[in-house]
N, C-alpha and C positions, 0 to 999 in steps of 0.2 A: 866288103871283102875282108876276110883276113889275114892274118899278118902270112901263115904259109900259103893263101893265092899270092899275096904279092909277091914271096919269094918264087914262087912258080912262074909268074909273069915275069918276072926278072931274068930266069933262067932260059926262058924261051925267045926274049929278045935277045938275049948274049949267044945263045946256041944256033938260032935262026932256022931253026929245023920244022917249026911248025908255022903254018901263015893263020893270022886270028881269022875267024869269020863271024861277021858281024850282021846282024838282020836289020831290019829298016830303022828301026828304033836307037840303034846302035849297041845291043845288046849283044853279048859275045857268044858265039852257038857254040855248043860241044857235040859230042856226037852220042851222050848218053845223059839223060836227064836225071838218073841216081849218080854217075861214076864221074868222075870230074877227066881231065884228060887225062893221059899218061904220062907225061913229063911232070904233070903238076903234080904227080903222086908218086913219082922219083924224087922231083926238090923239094916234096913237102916232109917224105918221108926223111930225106935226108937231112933238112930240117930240123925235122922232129927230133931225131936220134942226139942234133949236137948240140939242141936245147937241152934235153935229157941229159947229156952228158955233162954239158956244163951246168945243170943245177944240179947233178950227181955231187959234182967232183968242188962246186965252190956254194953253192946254196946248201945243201945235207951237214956238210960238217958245223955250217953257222946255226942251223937249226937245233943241231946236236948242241949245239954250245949255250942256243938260247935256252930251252928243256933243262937240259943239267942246271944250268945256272938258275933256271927258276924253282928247279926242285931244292937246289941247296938253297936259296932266297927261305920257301916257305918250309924246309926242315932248318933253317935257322929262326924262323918266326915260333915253329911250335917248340924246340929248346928254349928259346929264347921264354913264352908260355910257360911252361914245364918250370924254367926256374923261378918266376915271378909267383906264380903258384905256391911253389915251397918256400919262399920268402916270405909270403903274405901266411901261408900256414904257420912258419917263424915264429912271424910279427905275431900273429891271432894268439899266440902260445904265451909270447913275452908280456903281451897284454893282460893273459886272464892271469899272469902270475904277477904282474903290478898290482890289477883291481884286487886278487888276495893280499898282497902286502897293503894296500891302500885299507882295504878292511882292518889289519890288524893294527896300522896306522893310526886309524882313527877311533879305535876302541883304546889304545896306548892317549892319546892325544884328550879323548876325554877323561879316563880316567885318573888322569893330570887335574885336567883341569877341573873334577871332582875334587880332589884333594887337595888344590890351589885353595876353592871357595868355601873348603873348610875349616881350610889353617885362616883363612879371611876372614871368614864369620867367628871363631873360637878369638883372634882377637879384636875382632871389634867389640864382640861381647865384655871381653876384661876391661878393654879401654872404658866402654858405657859403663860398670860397674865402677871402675875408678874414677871416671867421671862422676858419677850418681854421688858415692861416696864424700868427694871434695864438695859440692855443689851443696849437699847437704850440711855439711860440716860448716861451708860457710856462711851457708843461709843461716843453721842454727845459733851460730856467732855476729851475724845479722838482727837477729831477731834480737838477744840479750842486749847487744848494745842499743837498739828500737827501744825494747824495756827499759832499759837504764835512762835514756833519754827522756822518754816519751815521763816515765815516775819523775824525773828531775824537772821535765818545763811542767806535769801537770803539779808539780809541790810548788812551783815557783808560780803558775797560773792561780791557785788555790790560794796562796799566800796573800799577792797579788790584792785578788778579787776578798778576799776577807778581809784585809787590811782596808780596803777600801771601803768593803761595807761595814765594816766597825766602824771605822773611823766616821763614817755616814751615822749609821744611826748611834754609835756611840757619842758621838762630839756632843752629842744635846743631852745625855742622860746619865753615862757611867765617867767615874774620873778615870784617872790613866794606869793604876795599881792593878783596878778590875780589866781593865782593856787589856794590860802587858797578861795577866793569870789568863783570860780568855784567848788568846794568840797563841800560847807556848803550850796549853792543852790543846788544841787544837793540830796546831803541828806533829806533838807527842802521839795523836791518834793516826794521822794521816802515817807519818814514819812507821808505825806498830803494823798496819794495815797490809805497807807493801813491803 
């Protein structure tokens, strides 16, 4: 049953104008199998009218209130869009105008650093040649005094070794006049030599 039978039932035990009638089953008989009775469709109607009225009068306006409120919800979602949007077109803008600066960046940045590894290389090179220069200079003052050295022990190894071997096969053969004349020619030539 619903809710306006039960208010009908209601109304008919409080009015006592109608007596129910009931069949074996207990089932309640009306007198029309489409039409329900006539009271029921007095309190149901009246019923009806003060459900109606009160969801008119306190249900409609909440309604109104939920609607509006959700309209302005999702017209603040799409402003809300709308400006994220043009933020991010902004941003997209500030961006492609960094990656040009970053280009110009770094064509500034190497041509720096071009001209850092030339002033580098320009002097390493003088340093190498001043290098090259000293190294040679002292090598060739290296060498001189090698020569100077190298003539001084081979005059003193030659001395040496011919003193000795004169003395070797001179002792048995020549006196000391011929030995001294043969030493001092000999030296005289080595000296001439170098």
């Amino acid at each position: 049953m619903n809710v306006l039978g039960i208010i009908a039932t209601a109304g008919r035990f409080v009015a006592e104008e109608e007596h129910l009638v009931t069949d074996s089953d207990g089932n309640v008989v009306t007198h029309s199998w489409l039409l329900p009775e006539t009271a029921e469709i007095i309190w149901g109607g009246l019923a009806s009218l003060i459900l109606f009225y009160a969801l008119y009068k306190f249900g409609w306006p909440q309604m109104k209130k939920f609607f509006n409120g959700r309209t302005a919800r999702i017209q603040g979602e799409l402003d809300a869009a709308a400006a994220d949007k043009e933020s991010a077109a902004a941003e997209a803008v500030g961006i492609r105008q960094a990656k040009g600066d970053i280009a110009a960046e770094r064509a500034r940045i190497m041509a720096d650093a071009a001209t850092q590894a030339e002033n580098i290389l320009t002097d390493g090179r003088a340093r190498l040649v001043t290098e090259v220069a000293e190294l040679e200079a002292r090598s060739q003052a290296e060498i001189a005094a090698a020569r100077g050295r190298v003539g001084d022990e081979l005059r003193a190894e030659i001395s040496r070794l011919s003193s000795a071997a004169v003395d070797h096969v001179v002792s048995g053969s020549l006196d000391d006049a011929t030995q001294q004349e043969l030493i001092e020619n000999f030296i005289a030539r080595v000296g001439a030599q170098s």
